[in-house]
C-alpha positions as CSV (number, residue, x, y, z in Angstrom):
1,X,3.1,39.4,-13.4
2,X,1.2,39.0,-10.6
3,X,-0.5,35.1,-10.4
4,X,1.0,34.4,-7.1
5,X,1.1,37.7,-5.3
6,X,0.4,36.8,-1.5
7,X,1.5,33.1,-1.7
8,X,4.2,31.1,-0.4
9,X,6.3,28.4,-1.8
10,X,8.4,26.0,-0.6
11,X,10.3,24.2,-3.8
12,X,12.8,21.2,-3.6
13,X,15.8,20.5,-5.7
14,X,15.7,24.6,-6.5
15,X,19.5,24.8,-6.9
16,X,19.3,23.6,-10.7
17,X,17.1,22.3,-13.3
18,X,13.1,22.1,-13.2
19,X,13.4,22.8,-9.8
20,X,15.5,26.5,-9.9
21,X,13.0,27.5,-13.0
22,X,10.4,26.8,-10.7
23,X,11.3,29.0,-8.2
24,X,12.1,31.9,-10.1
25,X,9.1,32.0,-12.2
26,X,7.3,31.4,-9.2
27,X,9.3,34.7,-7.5
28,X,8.5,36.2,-10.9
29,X,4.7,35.9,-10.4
30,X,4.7,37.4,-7.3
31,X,5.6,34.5,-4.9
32,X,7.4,34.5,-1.9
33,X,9.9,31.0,-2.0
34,X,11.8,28.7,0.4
35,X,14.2,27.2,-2.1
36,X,15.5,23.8,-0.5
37,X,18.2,21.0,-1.9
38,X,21.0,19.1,-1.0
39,X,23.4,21.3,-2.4
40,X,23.1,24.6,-0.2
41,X,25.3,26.5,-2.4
42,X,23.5,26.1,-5.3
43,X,19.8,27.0,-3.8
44,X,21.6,29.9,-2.0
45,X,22.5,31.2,-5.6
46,X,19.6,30.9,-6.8
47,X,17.9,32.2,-3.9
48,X,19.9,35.4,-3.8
49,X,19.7,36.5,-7.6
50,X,16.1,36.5,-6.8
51,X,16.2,38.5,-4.0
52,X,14.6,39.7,-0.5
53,X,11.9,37.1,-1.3
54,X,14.0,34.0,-1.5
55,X,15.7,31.7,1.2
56,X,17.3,29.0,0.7
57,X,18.0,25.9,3.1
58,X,19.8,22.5,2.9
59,X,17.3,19.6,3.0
60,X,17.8,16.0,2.0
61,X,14.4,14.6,1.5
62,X,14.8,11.5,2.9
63,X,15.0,13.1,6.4
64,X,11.8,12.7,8.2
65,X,12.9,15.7,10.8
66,X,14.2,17.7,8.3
67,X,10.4,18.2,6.6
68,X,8.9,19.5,9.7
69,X,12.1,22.2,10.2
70,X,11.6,23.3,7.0
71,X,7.7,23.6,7.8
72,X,8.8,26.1,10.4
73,X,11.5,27.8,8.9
74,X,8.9,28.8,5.9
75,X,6.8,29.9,8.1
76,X,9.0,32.0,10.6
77,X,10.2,33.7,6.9
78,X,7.1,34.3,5.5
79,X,4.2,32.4,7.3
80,X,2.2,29.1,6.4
81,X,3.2,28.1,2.6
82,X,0.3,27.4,0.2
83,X,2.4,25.6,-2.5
84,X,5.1,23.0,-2.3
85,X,6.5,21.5,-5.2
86,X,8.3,18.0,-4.5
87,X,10.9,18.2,-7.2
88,X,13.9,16.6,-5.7
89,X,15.4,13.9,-7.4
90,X,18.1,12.2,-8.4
91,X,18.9,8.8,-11.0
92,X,20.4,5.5,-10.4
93,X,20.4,3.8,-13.8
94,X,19.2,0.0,-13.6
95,X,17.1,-2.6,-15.2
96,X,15.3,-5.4,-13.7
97,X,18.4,-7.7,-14.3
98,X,21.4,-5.3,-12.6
99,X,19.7,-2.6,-10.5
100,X,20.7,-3.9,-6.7
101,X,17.9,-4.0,-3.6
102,X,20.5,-1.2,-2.2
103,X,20.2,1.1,-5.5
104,X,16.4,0.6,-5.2
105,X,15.5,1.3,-1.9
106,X,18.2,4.4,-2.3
107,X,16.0,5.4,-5.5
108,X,12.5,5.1,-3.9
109,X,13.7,6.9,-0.5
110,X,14.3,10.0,-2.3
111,X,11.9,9.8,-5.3
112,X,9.2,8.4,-3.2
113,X,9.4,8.4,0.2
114,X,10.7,11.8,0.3
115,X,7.4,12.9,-1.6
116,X,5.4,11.2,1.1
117,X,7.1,13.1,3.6
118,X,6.8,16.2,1.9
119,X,3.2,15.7,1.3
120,X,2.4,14.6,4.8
121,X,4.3,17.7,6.1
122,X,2.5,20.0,3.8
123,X,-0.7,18.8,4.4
124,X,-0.8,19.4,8.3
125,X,0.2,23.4,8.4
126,X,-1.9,23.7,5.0
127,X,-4.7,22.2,6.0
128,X,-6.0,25.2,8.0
129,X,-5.1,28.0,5.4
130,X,-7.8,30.7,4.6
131,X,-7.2,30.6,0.6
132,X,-6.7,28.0,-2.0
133,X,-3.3,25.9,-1.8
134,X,-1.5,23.3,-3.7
135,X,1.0,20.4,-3.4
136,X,3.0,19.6,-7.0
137,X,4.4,16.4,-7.1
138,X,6.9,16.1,-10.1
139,X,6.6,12.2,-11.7
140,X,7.6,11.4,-15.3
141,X,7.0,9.6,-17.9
142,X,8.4,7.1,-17.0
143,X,5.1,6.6,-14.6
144,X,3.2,6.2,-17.8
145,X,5.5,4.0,-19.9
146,X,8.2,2.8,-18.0
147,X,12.2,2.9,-19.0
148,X,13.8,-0.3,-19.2
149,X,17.2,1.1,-18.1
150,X,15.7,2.8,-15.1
151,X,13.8,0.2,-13.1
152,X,14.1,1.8,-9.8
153,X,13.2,5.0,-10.9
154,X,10.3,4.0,-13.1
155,X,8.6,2.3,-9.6
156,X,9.5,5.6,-7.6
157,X,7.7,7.8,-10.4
158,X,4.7,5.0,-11.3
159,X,4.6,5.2,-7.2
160,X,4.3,9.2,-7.0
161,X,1.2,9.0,-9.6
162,X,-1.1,7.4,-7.5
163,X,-0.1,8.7,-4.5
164,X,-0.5,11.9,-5.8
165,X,-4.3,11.0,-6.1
166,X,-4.7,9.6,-2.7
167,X,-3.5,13.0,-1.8
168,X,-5.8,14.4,-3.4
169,X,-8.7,12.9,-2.6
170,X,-8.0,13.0,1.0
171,X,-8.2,16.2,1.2
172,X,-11.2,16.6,-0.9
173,X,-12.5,13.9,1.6
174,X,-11.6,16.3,4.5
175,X,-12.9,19.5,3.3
176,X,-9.2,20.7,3.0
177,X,-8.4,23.8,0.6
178,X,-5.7,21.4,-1.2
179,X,-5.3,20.7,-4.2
180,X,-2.7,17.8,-5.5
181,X,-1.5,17.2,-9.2
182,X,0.8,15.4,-10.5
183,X,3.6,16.5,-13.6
184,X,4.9,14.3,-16.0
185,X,8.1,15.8,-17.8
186,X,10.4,14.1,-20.8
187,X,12.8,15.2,-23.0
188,X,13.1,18.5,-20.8
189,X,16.8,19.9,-21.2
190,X,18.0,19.7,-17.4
191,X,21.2,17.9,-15.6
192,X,19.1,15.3,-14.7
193,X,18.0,14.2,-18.1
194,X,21.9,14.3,-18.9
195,X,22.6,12.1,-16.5
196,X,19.6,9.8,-17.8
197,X,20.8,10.1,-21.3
198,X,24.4,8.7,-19.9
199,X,22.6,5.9,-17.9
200,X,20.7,4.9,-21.3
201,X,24.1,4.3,-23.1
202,X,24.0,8.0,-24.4
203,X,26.3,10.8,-23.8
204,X,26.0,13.6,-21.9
205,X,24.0,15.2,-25.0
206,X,20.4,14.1,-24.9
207,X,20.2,14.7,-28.7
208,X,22.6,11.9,-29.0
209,X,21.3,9.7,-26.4
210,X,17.5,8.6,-24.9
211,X,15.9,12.4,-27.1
212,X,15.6,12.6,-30.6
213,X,17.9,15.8,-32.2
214,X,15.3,19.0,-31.5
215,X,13.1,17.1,-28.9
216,X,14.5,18.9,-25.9
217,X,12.0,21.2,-24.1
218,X,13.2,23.9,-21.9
219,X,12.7,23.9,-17.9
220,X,10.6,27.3,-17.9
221,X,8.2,24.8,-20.2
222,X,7.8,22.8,-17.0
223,X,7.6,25.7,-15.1
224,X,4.7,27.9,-16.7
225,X,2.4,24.9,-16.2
226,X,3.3,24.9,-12.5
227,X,2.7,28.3,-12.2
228,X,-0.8,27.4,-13.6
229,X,-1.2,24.9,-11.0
230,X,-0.3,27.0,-8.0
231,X,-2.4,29.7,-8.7
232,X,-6.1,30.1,-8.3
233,X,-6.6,29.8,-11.7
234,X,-6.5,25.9,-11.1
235,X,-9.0,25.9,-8.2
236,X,-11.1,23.1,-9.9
237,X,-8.3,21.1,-10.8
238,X,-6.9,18.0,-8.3
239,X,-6.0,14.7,-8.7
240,X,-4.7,15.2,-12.5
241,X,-1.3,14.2,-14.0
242,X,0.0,16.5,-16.7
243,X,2.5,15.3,-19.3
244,X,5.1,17.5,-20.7
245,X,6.6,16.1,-23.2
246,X,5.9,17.1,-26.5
247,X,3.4,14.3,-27.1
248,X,6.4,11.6,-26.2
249,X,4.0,9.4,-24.7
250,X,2.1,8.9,-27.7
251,X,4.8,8.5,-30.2
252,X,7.7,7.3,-27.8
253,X,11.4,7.8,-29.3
């Protein structure tokens, strides 16, 4: 269990969800991890039943300043990260008809602009590491198909795709040693997906809402495949989006 051993991580949205699975089966492969989200209480949870490799700190994406203090506090705990994972997230249900310009620029300054940020940030102490590193930006499917109810969100995630690749290539362009992929869950059991499900006209239980009964995938299904694309194992592998989704996008619910 050893994939990650001498790397650090810096993971958003840690304190539940894709984003806590993340981080522990990144600590699990070795990792050291700077756990960050809006809710300090939760990361610092998670942080500590992982242990002496774990801190956690509050961050609200959004915050331009905030990125580069986080920068800095990774480093002073561990030194210069080689992963980030821009996880944080959160879901204002909309369609084109009722979603407000306030719910949608609130949507895309978290879902989007925070990703920005976070790859901007990443990109300049990474830049000038000495082994292999690697931003994870976490979309959806709703980049690939769209969700009617979920207008806002559909835009930030359709608008983390392709940045993702002009991330990429950048640094390819620049001789950088990052990489830059792109996930693409659905149908993953996590409080976010509740909430969706609720959004949709559902209930809180996604087998009775947006999923199908038996659809749900876990978070540790998300999390495995970012473990693959932190490690060297994925050296030759940038610009990419990954679904996860049980084959979703072909045969949508």
């Amino acid at each position: 269990m050893s994939r990650l051993t001498g790397k650090i991580a810096v993971v958003t949205g840690a304190g539940s969800g894709l984003g806590k699975a993340i981080a522990q089966s990144f600590a699990e492969q070795g990792a050291r991890v700077l756990l960050t989200d809006i809710d300090l209480e939760a990361a610092t949870k998670v942080a500590d039943a992982i242990g002496a490799n774990a801190v956690a700190l509050h961050q609200d994406v959004a915050d331009e300043q905030r990125w580069d203090a986080i920068m800095e506090a990774t480093i002073d705990s561990f030194g210069t990260p080689h992963i980030l994972v821009n996880n944080a997230g959160l879901v204002i249900p909309g369609t084109i008809e009722d979603c407000s310009r306030e719910q949608f620029r609130k949507q895309n300054a978290v879902m989007l602009e925070g990703v920005f940020l976070g790859c901007r940030a990443a990109v300049k102490v990474m830049k000038s590491n000495d082994q292999p590193s690697s931003i994870i930006n976490l979309s959806s499917m709703a980049a690939l198909q769209g969700y009617a109810p979920f207008v806002a969100y559909s835009a930030a995630k359709g608008g983390v795709r392709s940045m993702t690749k002009s991330v990429a290539l950048h640094c390819k362009e620049q001789n950088y040693p990052i990489r830059c992929n792109s996930l693409h869950p659905a149908g993953i059991d996590t409080p976010m997906v509740r909430q969706e499900s609720v959004g949709a006209g559902g209930d809180p239980t996604p087998e009775t809402g947006m999923i199908p009964l038996g659809g749900l995938g876990h978070p540790k299904d998300v999390a495995a495949l970012c473990v693959y694309l932190a490690s060297d194992e994925s050296r030759f592998m940038t610009a990419g989006e990954y679904p996860v989704d049980n084959g979703m996008l072909y045969k949508p619910a």
